[in-house]
C-alpha positions in Angstrom: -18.3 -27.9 -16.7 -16.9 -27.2 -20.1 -18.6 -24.0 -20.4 -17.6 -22.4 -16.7 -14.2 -23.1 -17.5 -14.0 -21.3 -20.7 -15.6 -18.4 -18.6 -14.1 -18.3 -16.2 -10.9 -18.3 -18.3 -12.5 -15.5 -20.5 -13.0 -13.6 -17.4 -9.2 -13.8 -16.0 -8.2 -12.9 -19.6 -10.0 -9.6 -20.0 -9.0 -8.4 -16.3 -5.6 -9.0 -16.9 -5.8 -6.7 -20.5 -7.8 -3.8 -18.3 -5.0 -4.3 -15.3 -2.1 -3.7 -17.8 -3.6 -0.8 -19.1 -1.7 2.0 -17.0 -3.9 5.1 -16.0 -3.2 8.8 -18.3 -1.0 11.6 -16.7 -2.8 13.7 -14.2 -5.7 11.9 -14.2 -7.2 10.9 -11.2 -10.1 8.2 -10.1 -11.9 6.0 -7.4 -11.6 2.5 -7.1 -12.9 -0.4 -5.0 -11.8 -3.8 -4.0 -12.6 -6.2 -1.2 -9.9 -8.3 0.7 -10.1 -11.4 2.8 -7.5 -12.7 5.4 -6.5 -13.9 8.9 -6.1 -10.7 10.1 -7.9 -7.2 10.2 -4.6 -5.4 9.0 -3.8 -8.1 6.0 -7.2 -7.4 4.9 -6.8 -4.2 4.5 -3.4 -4.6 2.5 -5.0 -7.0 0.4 -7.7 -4.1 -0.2 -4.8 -1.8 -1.3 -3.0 -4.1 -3.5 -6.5 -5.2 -5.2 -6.7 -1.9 -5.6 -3.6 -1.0 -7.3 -3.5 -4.0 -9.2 -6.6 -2.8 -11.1 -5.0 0.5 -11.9 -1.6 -0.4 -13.1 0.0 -4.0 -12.5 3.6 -2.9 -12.6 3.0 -0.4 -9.4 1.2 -3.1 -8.0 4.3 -5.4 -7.9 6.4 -1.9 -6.3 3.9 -1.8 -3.5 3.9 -5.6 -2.3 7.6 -5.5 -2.6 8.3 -2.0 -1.1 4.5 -0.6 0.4 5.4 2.6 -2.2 3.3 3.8 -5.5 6.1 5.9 -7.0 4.5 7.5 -10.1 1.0 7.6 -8.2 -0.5 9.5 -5.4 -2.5 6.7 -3.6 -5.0 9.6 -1.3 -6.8 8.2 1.8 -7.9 4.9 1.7 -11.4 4.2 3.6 -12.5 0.8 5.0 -15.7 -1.5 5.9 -14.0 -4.5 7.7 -16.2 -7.3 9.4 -15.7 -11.2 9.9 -15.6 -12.7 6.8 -17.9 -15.6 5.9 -14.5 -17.4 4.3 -12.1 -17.1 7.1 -10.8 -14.4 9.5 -11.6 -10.6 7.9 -13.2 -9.6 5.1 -12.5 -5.6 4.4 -14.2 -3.9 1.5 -12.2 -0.5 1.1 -11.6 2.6 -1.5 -9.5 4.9 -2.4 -8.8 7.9 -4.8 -5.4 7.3 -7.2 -3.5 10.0 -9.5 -1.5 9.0 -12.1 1.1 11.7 -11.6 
């Protein structure tokens, strides 16, 4: 038990250190995420904020407040939703971001 924990923990630590590293000017790159929820639709935000949240946390916080990425182009977002095995939709999506 001891020794999930202390992964676990390991494992939250080091993704918050690469999510607070902000992406370089100009420089653009794909990411993926997957998203559960009730709905189709809040699957699909939870996609893009999963997404977002791995590229820069601060514009992550901007886009569940407001639904904008200023700083970032956030191109066209593609997505696999299904039933999820959890509860209501489970959406695996991607996108292309450019740190502007």
């Amino acid at each position: 038990m001891r020794r999930v924990s202390l992964l676990t923990i390991a494992t939250v630590i080091f993704a918050a250190a690469f999510a607070a590293v902000p992406a370089e000017a100009k420089q653009c790159f794909r990411k993926a995420a997957i998203g559960d929820a009730l709905t189709q639709d809040l699957a699909k935000f939870q996609v893009d904020a999963m997404l977002l949240q791995a590229t820069d946390f601060s514009i992550y916080l901007t886009y569940v407040a407001s639904g904008t990425t200023p700083g970032y182009t956030f191109g066209k977002r593609s997505y696999h939703c299904a039933p999820g095995s959890v509860m209501g939709w489970e959406c695996r999506g991607s996108a292309t971001l450019c740190k502007l």
